[in-house]
N, C-alpha and C positions, 0 to 999 in steps of 0.2 A: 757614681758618687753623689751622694745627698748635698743638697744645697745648704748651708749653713755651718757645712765642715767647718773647725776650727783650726787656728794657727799652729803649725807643728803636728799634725796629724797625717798618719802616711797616706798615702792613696795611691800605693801601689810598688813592686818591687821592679827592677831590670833586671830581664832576663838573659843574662851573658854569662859563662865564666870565661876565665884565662885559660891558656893554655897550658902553662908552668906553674908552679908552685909561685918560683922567684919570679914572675911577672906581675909587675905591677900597675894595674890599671886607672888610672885617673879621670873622674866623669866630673863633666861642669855643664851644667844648663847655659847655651848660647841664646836660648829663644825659649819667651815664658820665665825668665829668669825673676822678673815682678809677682809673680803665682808662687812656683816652685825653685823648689830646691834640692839638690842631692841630700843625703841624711851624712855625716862624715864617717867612716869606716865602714859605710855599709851602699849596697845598692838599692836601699829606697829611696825614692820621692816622696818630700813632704810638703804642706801648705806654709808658704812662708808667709798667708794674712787667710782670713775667713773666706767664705766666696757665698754669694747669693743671688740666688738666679733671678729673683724677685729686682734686681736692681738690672739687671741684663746683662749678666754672664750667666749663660747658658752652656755652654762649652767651649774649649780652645785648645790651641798645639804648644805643647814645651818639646824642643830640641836639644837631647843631652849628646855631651860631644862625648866620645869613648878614647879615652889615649892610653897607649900601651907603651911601657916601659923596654918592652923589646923590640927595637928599634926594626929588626931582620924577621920579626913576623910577618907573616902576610901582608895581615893590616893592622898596620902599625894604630892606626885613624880608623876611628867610624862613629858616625853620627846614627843618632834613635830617636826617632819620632814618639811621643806618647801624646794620644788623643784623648782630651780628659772631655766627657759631658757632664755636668752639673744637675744634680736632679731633685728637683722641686721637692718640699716638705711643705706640711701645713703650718706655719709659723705666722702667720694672718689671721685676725678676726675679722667678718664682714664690719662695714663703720657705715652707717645711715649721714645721709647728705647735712640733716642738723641734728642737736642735741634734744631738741622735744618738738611736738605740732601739736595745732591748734585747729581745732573744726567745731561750724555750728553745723545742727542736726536738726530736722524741725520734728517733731513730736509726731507721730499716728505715720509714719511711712512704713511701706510693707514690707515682709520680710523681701530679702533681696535687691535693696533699690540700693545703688553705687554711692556710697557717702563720701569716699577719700582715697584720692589716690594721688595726691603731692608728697609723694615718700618713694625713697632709693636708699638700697646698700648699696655699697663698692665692696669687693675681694681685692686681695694687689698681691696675691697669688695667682702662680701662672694658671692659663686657664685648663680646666680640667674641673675635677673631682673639691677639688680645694680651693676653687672659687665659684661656686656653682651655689647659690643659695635661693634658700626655700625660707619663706615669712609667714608665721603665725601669730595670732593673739595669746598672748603668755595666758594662762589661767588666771582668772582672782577674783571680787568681787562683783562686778561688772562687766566681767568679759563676754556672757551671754545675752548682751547688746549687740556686739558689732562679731565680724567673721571677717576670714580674707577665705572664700572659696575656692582657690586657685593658688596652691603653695605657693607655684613659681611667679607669679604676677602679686606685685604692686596694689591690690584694689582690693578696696574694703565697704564692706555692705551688711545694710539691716539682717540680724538675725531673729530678733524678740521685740517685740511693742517697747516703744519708748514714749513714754507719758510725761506732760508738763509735769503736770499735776502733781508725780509721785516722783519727780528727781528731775531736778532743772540745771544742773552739774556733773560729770564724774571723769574719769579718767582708766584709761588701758593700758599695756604696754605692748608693744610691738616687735618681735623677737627675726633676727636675722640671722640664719644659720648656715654654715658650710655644709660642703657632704666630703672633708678633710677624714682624716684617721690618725688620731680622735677628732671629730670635729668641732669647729669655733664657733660663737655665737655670743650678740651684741643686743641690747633692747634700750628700747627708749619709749619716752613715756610721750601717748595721745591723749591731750585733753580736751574733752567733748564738752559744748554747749547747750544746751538744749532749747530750741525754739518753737514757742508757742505759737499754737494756729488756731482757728474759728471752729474749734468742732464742739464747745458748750453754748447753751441756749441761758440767756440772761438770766442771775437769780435775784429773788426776793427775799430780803433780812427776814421777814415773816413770811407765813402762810396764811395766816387770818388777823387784820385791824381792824378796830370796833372805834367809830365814833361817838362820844357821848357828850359832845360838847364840839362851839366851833365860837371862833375868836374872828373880828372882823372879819364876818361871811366865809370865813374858813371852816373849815371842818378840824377836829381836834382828833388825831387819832392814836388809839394805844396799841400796844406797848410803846413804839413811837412814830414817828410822820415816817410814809409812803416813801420807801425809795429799794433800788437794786439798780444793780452791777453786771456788767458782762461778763460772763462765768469762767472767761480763759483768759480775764486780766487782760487783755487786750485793748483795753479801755472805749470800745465801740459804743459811740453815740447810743442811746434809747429815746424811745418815746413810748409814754403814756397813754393809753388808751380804758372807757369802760365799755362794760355790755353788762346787758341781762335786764331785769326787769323791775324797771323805773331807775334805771340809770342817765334815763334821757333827762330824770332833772337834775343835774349835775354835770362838773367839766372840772377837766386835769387838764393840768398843765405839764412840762416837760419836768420839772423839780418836785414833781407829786402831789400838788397841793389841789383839792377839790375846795369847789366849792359851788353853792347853789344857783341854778340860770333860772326858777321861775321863782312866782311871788310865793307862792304855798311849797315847800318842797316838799315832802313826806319826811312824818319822824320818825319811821321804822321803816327800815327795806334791808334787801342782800342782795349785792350784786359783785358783780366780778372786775378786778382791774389785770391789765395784760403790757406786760413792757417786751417791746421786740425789739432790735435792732434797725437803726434808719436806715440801713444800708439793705438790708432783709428782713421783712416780715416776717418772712415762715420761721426763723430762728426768736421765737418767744416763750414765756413762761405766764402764768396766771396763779392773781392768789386774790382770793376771797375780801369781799368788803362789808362790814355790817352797820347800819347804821343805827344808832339807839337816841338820840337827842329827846326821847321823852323822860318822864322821872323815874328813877330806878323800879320806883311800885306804880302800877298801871291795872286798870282793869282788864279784863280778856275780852271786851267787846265797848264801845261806847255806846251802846245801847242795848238797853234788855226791855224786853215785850212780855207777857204773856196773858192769854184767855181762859179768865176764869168761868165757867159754867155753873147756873143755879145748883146744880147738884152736886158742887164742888164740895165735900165733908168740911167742915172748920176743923182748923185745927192739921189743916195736911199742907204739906209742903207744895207752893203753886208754881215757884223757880230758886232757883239758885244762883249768885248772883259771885265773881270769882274774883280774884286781884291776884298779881304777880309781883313779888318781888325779888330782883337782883341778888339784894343781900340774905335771903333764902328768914328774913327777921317775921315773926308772927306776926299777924294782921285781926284789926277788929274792924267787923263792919259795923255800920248804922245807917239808920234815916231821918233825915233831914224834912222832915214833914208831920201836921198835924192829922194822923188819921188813925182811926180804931180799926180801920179794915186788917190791915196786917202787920206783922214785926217781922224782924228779922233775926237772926242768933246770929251772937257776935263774932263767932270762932269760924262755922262752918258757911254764913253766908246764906242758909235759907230763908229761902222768904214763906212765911208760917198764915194760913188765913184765919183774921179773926172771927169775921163777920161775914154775912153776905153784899156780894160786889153791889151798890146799886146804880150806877153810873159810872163810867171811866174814869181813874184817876191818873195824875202824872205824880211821882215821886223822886226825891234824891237820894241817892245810896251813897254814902261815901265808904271809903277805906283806910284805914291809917295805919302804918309800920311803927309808930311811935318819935319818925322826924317828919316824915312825912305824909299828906294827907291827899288822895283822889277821889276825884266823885263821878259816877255815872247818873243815867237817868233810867226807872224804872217806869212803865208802860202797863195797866192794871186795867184790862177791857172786858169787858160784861161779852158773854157767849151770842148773845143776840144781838148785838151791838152792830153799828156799822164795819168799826174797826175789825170785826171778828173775820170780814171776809173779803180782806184783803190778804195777799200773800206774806206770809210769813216768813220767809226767806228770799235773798233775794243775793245777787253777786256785787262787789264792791264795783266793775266796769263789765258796763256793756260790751264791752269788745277788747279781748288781751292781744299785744303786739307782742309777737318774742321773736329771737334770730341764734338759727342755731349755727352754734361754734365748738371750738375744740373737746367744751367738757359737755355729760350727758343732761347737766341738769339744763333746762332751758329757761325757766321760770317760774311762778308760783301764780294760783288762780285762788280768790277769795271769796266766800260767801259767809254772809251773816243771819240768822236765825234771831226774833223776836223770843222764842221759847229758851235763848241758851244754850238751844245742845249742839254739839258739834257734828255737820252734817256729812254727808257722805259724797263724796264725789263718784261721777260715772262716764269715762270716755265712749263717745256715741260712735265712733270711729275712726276708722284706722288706728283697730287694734295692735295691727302686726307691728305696728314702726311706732309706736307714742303709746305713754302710761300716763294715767295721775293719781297719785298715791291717796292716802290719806289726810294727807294736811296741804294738798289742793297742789305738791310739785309736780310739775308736767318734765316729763323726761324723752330723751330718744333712747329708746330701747338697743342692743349693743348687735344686733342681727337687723336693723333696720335697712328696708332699701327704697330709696325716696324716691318718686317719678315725677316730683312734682318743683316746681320752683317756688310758688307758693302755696301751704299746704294749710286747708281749714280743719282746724278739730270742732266739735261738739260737747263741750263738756255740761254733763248737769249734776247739780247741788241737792240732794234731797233732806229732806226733816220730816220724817215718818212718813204722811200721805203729801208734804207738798212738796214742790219740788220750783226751781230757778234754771237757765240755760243760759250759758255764755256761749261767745264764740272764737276761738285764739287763732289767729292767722300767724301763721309760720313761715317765715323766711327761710329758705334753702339756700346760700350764698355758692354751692358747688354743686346746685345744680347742674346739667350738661343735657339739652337734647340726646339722644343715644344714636347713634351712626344708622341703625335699622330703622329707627322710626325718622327723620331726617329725610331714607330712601324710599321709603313706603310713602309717604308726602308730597316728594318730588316726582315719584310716579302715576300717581293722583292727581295730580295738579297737570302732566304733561295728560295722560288721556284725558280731563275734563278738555284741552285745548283740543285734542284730537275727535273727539266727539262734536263740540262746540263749530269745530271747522267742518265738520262730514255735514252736520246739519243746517247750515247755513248753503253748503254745495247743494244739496236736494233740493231747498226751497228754491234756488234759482232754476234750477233745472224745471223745478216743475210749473215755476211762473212763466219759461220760455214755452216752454210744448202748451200751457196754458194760450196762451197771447196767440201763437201761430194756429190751434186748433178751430176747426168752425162753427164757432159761438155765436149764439145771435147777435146780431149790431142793436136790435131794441126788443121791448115787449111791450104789445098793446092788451089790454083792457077791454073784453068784450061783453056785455052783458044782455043780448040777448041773442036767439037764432034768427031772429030777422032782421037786425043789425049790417047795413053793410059795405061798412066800410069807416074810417074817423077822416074828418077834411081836417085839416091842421091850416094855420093862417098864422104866416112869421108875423114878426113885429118890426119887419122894415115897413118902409114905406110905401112900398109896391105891393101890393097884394098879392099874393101866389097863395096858388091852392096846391095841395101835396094830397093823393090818395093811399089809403092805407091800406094794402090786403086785396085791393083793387084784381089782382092774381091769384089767387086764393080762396082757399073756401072761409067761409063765414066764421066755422067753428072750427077750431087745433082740437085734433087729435092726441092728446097727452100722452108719452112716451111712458109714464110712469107706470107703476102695478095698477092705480086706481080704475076707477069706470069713467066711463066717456060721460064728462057734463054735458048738457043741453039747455041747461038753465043756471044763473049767477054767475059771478068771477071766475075767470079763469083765463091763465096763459098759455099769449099765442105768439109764433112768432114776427115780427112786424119789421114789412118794406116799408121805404119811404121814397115815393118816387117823382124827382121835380116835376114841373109843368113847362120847363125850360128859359123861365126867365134866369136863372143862376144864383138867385138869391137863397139862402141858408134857413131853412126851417129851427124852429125852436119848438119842442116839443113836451106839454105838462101834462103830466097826471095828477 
């Protein structure tokens, strides 16, 4: 019998008849009379209320009594057991422990890392088939976020990247299902938070500010003043940092504001600012600085030179002399001086020879846009002149500092030319790892492999036949000794001690067998063959005479390759033997 029978429903017939037509039998439930009941006129049993096993009737006994009307029957009486068992239906939905949950998620975790597992259904069907549930992520716009890999278990984990950046909010549902016929199922809604973590590198509002102006030692800069952000909202402290070339005359502060540390700072440069994290370094960004504090219109050089030679034709162009301006507005030159030697046109800037040069002149060129007016200085030297042979190019610094960092460019090297022209640069070496272009930027090449900590280049500047050399030393801040050379060194330095030690053993050795061998105790001085013998006379007191050789022939026999002397110097070797007083000979040659 199914569980959730209802009241008045049979559940099942007794099986007796009578013996007689005219016997009449009368049944009454003695036991289970609260369940069941006889039906009247008939041998069924019916439920006289529902029954659910889910509540805990599972099965029970009703006892119907039998009474026969014919008293001289056998048996007159007799009692019938009927065993009812109750059997379960699926009439239950699983029901989760609350009505919705709540979980934070942090951003970039990998697929499969466990997010949530504070979640349960209950069944409250018997156990079996109809309270056995399996939990999935219902389908819908975001469900290919999260997963439960494991029907039967509670536990839910990354499926797909989940990004601050691109959804910092959303919601799932959570589906709790029977394995009933038909089966039940329940969902409730998970709402996810999403929490940001450290994985952007600080950014800059800009990528390139230009200052053209600076307000109590400030620098003024556009589109507007210096600042960035931690790129994951995180709101992590920065600091400010420059590099590059002629940044050293300048300094930032933490709120971006530069401004100048020497007396002269330069009115043109480029160099780079870097905001990183105070907490990490290595987590930074870099954006471009330029600085323009001169007047929108500028000459290309503050100084122009050139040498004019006797045989210069009149009438020909001897230099050309340039201006820039911002506002891209026409420009007239002129000169500022009283001379018939040369003029200049007003549109293109040549300088036109009137005359023949007869001594050096200095002139003023100016330029003018129409608001505004610059001037250079022009430099006009006879071929034969002093001036003429001196160099005509030369480099802005004797010696360029740069330090390379994250970007390729490193710095810029300048040279200037009396004649105007723009000269040509030439890297003298270490080609393989550094370039310098044409307008003097020095770069590290993107296959570069540096072995050096500090690295010297060679650059020079030419202007047809002459030419200028600077020197740029380069800073390698990652440089690293290499593990090989490191051992190569250490095993160099260990044999130098081992050598150093072996030869210092031999020299003793060979001073002992030295010392011990039979060397002469002295050498006399003989100079001639009839010579025979030296009296020696101490300088004590007592007089004593010592004879020399007194045993001995006159003349040594010299052991050497040479010939036997018989006449002048030569060594012999020399006794000295007391006369017995005790006293101590002293002995000069």
């Amino acid at each position: 019998m199914s569980c959730g029978s209802l009241r008045g429903n049979v559940i099942g017939t007794l099986p007796f008849d009578s013996e007689t037509s005219k016997e009449t039998i009368e049944l009454k439930v003695v036991k289970g009379s609260d369940l069941v009941d006889v039906k009247p006129g008939s041998h069924d049993l019916v439920l006289k209320k529902g029954l659910d096993r889910d509540e805990g009737v599972g099965k029970f006994e009703a006892v119907v009594e039998c009474r026969s009307s014919n008293l001289d029957a056998d048996f007159s009486q007799l009692n019938i057991s009927v065993f009812v068992t109750v059997k379960d239906i699926n009439d239950n939905a699983p029901v989760f422990d609350s009505a919705e949950y709540f979980v934070e998620i942090k951003e970039e975790l990998p697929a499969g890392t466990i997010v949530f597992t504070d979640f349960e259904a209950t069944d409250n069907d018997q156990p079996g088939p109809n309270s056995f549930i399996q939990y999935a992520i219902v389908p819908g716009q975001h469900s290919h976020f999260l997963d439960i890999p494991d029907p039967f278990k509670p536990v839910i984990t990354i499926k797909d990247r989940i990004n601050y950046e691109e959804i910092k909010k959303f919601s799932v549902e959570i589906e709790a299902r029977d394995q009933g016929e038909p089966s039940l199922a329940s969902k409730v809604p998970l709402h996810v938070t999403v929490v940001d973590v450290n994985d952007l590198l600080p950014r800059f509002k800009h990528l390139h500010y230009t200052a053209k102006s600076q307000k109590n030692g400030i620098l003024v800069f556009e589109p507007e003043a210096i600042s960035a952000q931690d790129g994951d909202r995180l709101n992590a402290s920065l600091i400010f940092s420059l590099s590059g070339e002629l940044s050293d005359h300048f300094t930032i502060d933490n709120d971006g504001r530069i401004r100048s540390i020497t007396p002269n700072p330069p009115q043109r440069a480029t160099f780079f600012v870097t905001a990183a994290e105070s907490d990490d370094h290595e987590r930074n960004s870099t954006a471009i600085l330029s600085i323009r504090l001169q007047p929108s219109l500028a000459f290309q050089h503050n100084t122009y030179s050139t040498t004019i030679s006797p045989s210069t034709p009149i009438g020909s162009t001897v230099i050309t002399v340039s201006a820039n301006s911002e506002n891209n507005a026409s420009i007239t030159y002129s000169l500022l001086a009283d001379t018939n030697t040369v003029s200049i046109d007003e549109v293109s800037g040549n300088v036109v020879l009137r005359k023949k040069l007869e001594k050096p002149e200095t002139l003023n060129v100016t330029a003018s846009d129409g608001e505004n007016v610059v001037s250079t200085t022009l430099h006009l030297m006879a071929a034969n002149s002093e001036e003429s042979c001196r160099t005509p190019i030369k480099f802005e610094k004797f010696e360029y500092k740069m330090t390379i960092g994250k970007l390729n460019v490193l710095g810029v090297v300048n040279a200037t030319s009396r004649t105007g022209n723009k000269p040509n640069y030439i890297l003298m070496n270490m080609n393989s790892d550094f370039e310098v272009d044409n307008n003097g930027v020095v770069k590290l090449l993107p296959k570069a492999r540096l072995n050096c900590k500090n690295c010297e280049l060679i650059v020079v500047a030419k202007d047809g036949t002459q030419m200028a050399i600077t020197k740029v030393n380069i800073d390698n801040p990652a440089f690293v000794l290499h593990s090989s050379t490191t051992l190569a060194l250490l095993i160099m330095i260990i044999l130098c001690l081992i050598f150093a030690m072996l030869a210092i053993l031999v020299c003793r050795k060979f001073c002992e067998k030295w010392k011990q061998g039979n060397r002469r105790s002295s050498i006399c001085w003989l100079n001639g063959t009839t010579d025979t013998g030296i009296s020696i006379t101490t300088t004590t007191p007592i007089n004593s005479r010592y004879v020399v050789n007194s045993d001995r022939d006159r003349c040594y026999e010299s052991k050497s390759p040479g010939p036997k002397r018989s006449q002048g110097a030569h060594l012999v070797p020399v006794t000295v033997v007391s006369d017995g007083s005790g006293a101590s000979p002293t002995v000069y040659f």
